[in-house]
N, C-alpha and C positions, 0 to 999 in steps of 0.2 A: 165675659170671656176676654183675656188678656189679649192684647193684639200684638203680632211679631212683624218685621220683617220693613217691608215698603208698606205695609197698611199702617204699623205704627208709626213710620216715619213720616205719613203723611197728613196723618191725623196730631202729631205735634206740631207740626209745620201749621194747621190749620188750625191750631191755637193760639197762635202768637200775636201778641195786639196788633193790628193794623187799622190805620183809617179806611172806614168804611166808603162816606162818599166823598172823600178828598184824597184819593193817595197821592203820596208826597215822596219824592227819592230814600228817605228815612224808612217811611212802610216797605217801598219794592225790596229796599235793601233787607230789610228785618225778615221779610222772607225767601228771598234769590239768595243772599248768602248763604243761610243755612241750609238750601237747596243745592245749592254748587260746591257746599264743605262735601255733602253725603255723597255726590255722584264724582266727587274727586276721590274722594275713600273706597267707593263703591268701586271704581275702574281701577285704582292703586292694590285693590287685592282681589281683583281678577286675572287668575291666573294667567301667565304671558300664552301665548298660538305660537309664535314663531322656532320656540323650543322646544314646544312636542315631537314626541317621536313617531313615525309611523311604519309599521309594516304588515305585511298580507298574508295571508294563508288560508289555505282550503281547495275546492275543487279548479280544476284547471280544465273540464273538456265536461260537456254533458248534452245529451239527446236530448232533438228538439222534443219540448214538449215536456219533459221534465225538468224538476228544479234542482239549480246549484247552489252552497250556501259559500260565499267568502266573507272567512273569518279578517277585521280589520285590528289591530292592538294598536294601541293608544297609552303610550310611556310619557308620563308625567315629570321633565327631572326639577322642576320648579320647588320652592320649599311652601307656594300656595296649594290649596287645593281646585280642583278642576272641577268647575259648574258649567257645562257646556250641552250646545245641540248641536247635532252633525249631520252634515248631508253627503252622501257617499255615489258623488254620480259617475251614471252609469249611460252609455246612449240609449235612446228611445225605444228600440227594440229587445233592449236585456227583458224587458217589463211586461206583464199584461197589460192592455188598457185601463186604465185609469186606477192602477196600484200604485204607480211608480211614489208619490208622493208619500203615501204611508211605507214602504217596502226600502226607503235610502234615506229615511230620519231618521237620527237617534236620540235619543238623552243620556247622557254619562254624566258620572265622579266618579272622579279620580282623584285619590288623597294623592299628598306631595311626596314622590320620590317613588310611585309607587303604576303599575299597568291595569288597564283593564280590556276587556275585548268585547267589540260587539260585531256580530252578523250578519251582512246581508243577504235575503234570499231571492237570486236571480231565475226569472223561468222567463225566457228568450224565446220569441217569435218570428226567428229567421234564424238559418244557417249561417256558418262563419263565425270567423273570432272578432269576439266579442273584450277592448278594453276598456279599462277603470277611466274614468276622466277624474278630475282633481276633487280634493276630498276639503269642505271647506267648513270649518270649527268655528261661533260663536261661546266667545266664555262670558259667563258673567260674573259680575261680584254678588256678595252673602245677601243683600237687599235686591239684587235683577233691576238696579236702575241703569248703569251703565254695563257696553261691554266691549270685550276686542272680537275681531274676527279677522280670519286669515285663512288662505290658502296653505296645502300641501300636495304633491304629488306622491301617489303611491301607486306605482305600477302592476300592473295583474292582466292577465288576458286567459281569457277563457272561451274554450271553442267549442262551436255550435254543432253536434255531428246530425248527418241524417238521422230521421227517428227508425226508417228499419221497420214500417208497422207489419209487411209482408212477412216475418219471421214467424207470423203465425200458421202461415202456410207450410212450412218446412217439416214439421213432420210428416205429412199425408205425402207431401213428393220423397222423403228419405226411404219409407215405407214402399212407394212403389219402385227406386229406384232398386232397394232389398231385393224386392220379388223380380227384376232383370238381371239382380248379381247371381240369383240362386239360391240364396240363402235362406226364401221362404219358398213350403211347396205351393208351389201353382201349377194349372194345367197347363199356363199360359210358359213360353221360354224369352229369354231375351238371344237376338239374333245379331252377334256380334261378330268377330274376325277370328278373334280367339277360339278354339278349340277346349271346352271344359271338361265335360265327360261322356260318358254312356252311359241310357238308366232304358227301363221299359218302355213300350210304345203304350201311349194313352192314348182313346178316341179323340179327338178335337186337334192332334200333332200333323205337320205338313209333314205331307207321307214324302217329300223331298229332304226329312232330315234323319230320312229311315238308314241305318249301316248295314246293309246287305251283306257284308262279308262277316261282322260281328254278330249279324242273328244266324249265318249258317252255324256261328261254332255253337249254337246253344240253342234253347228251346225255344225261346222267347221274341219277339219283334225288340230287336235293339233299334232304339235313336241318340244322333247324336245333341247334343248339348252347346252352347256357347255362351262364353263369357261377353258380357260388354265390353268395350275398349276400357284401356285406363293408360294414365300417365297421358290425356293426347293434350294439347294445346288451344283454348280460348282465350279469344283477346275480345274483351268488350271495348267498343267504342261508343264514346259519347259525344254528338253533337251537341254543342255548346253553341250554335249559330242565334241566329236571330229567332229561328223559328223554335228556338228552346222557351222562350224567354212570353209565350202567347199561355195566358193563365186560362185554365180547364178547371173550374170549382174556387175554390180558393191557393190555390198554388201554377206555380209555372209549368210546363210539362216537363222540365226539367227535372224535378223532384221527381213524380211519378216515373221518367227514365231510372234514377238513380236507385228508388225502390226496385228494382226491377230487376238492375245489374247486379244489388245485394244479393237477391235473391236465390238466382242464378250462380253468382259468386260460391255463395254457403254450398249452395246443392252440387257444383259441380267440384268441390275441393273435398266434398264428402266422399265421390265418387271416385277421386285419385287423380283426375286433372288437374295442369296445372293451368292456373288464372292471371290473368294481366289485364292492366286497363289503360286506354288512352282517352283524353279527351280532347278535344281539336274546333276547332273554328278556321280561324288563318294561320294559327301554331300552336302549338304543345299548351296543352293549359296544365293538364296533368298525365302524367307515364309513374304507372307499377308496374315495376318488371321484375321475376325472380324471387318470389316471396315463396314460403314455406307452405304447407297447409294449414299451418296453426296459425303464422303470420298474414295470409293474404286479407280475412275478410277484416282487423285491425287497420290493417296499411289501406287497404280500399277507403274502408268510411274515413279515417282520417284523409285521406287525398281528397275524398270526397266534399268535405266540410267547406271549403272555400273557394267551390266552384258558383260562377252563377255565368246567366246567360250574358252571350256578346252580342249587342244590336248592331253585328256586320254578316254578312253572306258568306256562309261556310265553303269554304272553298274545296270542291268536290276532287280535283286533281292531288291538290298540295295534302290533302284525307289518305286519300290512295297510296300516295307514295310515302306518307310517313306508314303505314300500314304494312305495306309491302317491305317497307326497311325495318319495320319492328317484331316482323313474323316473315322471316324467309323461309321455312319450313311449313308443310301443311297443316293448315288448324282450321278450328267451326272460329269467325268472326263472325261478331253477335252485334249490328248497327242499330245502335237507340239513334231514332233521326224522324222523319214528319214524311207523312204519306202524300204531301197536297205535289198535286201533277207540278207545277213551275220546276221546286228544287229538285225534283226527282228526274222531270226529263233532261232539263236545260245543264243539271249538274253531274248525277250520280250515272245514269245511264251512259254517257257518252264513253264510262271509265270501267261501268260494272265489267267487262268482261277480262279486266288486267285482272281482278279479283276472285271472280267465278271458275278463272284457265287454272287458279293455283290451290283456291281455298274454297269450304264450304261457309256461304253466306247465310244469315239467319238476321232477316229486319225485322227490329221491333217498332213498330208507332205509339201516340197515346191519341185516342180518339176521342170526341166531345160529345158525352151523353147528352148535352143540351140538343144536341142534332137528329138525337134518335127522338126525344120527347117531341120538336118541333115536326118531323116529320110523321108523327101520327095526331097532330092536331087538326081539329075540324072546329064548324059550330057557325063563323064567321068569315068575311071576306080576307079579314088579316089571320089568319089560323090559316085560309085556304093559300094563300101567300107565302107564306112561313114553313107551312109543309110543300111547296113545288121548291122552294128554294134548298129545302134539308136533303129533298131527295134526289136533288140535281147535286150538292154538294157530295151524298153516298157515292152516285153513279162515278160521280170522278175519282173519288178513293179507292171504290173496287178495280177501276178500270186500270188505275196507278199502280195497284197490286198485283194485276197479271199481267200487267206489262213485265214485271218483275219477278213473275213466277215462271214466265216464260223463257228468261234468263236464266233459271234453274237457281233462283232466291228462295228461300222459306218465309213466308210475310206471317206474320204475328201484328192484329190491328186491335185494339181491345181500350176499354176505358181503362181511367186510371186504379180503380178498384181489384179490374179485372186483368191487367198489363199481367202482374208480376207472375199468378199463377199461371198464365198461358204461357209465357216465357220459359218457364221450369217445364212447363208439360213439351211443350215444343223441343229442347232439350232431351227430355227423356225419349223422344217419339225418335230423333235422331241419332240419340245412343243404343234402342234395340233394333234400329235398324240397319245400324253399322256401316251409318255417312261420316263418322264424326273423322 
């Protein structure tokens, strides 16, 4: 079989008389030189790096958890051909573990004068934007003995948004929220401010929604009906403090907040409120104000994307009064923030009542199922340890929550599983009761 390439090149090379056991400058030469003619030919028609062309295309924004593909092109205007491997880096977190290395190689040609394109497929394991770092090209020559290699810069940034996995829950709360508009019959009514209609008395109806003057005109037990509010005003707040930043499973409680405020978000813009978000620590990290209902849950998860936790002490005053200047009018404020006794008495309590005089409060927490498992262990000395310590940890979180419900707060304490649906049921529970 005919040999091509550097095999035959090296196998002529390995022909050529040499002395065996005396080499002499004559032998090295007989074979270095025709070793150094091939690797000066070899790099002389490798195509140049520095003249390639480069630019970007493809996805710009994708949910964590899913994959983005960015297209690279690669314009050749040399009159060689391009024998090249390319590595297309990305930071550490664009990548699964231990993909990255097959997933930003490539191998291209590219004839002279002429483009080709090839793709990267990113799937990013953290929130936020995420950019290209520089894109760095090995060409070789027709034989792969020599080659160039070089840098280029190609900019791209692609952002991380939440994944949003609570959107599974949304239709079972749309559905119930239906049956408080009115729109499905239930025995059950939603008990809002609004005035909707008159229909029959049903058994199981509070005989306090009965119209005494509308059943004299007619045969029948008339009740009155009510709408749920609509148009009224939520502003979710998100603490962004230190205590955001304390990982429950495999993520921050921060995430599980933001699942939550989605949630919420979706369900209450279905409803006809409108939604605003702030996020705060010791200042503004992020403010949506004035969005559309078609625009809010877009401009949310984007604001969203490049939040993360601040390891400083959320300042409970400077909370309040940016709050208070962002909703002068009455609204449900919806506080994603941490149940543990310190931040709640030493911070939020001294302030909650500038908030309680004007708005209705509604706190969410994220609780650590590890806590609940420890507190039903047994067996051993350390199991019996571990559950006096889970259960002195509960007793204080419950105690933190009526402290706060005595304040006339709605407390929502739930794992991160369980956050978002109780958040939307807590919602609805306050729109047919007609707090909002």
């Amino acid at each position: 079989m005919a040999l091509t390439g550097r095999a035959a090149l090296l196998a002529a090379l390995g022909s050529l008389p040499v002395g065996i056991w005396e080499p002499s400058w004559t032998g090295i030469l007989a074979v270095n030189a025709p070793l150094a003619v091939a690797c000066a030919c070899d790099f002389a028609l490798a195509a140049p790096v520095r003249r390639l062309g480069l630019t970007r295309s493809g996805d710009t924004s994708v949910r964590l958890g899913d994959t983005a593909d960015v297209t690279l092109t690669i314009t050749n205007p040399s009159r060689r051909p391009l024998r090249a491997r390319l590595r297309d880096a990305w930071p550490p977190s664009t990548w699964q573990p231990g993909t990255e290395t097959t997933a930003s190689r490539h191998r291209i040609t590219v004839p002279a004068g002429e483009r080709r394109r090839v793709t990267t497929r990113l799937r990013p394991t953290r929130r936020g934007d995420r950019q290209a770092d520089r894109v760095t090209i090995r060409s070789y020559g027709p034989l792969g003995l020599f080659s160039r290699q070089g840098t280029h810069q190609a900019p791209w940034t692609v952002r991380v948004l939440p994944p949003f996995t609570s959107r599974k829950h949304l239709p079972s709360k749309l559905a119930r929220l239906r049956e408080l508009d009115g729109r499905t019959s239930v025995l059950t009514r939603g008990e809002g401010t609004e005035f909707d209609s008159l229909r029959e008395y049903v058994p199981g109806d509070d005989t306090r929604s009965i119209d005494w003057r509308a059943t004299a005109r007619q045969s029948a037990v008339a009740v009155r009906t009510w709408r749920p509010e609509r148009d009224r005003h939520i502003l979710l707040v998100l603490d962004t403090g230190r205590t955001s930043a304390g990982r429950v499973g495999d993520a921050p409680r921060l995430d599980a907040s933001l699942d939550a405020a989605l949630l919420l978000a979706a369900l209450a813009s279905r409803a006809g409120d409108r939604v605003d978000l702030l996020a705060y620590d010791r200042k503004v990290r992020a403010l949506v104000q004035g969005r559309t209902a078609g625009d809010v849950l877009p401009s949310l998860v984007n604001a969203m994307a490049t939040l993360e936790p601040e390891l400083v002490e959320t300042n409970a005053r400077g909370l309040t009064a940016t709050v208070l200047r962002t909703s002068p009018r009455r609204s449900l404020i919806v506080l994603l923030t941490t149940l543990d006794a310190a931040p709640i008495e030493e911070g939020l309590l001294p302030v909650l009542s500038q908030l309680t005089q004007r708005h209705t409060v509604l706190l969410a927490s994220v609780a650590d199922p590890h806590i609940t498992e420890m507190a039903k262990a047994r067996g051993n000395v350390a199991a019996v340890y571990e559950a006096a310590a889970a259960a002195q940890a509960q007793s204080e979180r419950h105690r933190t929550a009526e402290q706060l419900r005595r304040h006339g707060v709605t407390v929502v304490d739930a794992t991160p599983d369980d956050l978002a649906p109780a958040l939307a049921d807590a919602y609805l529970a306050l729109k047919a009761a007609g707090r909002l």
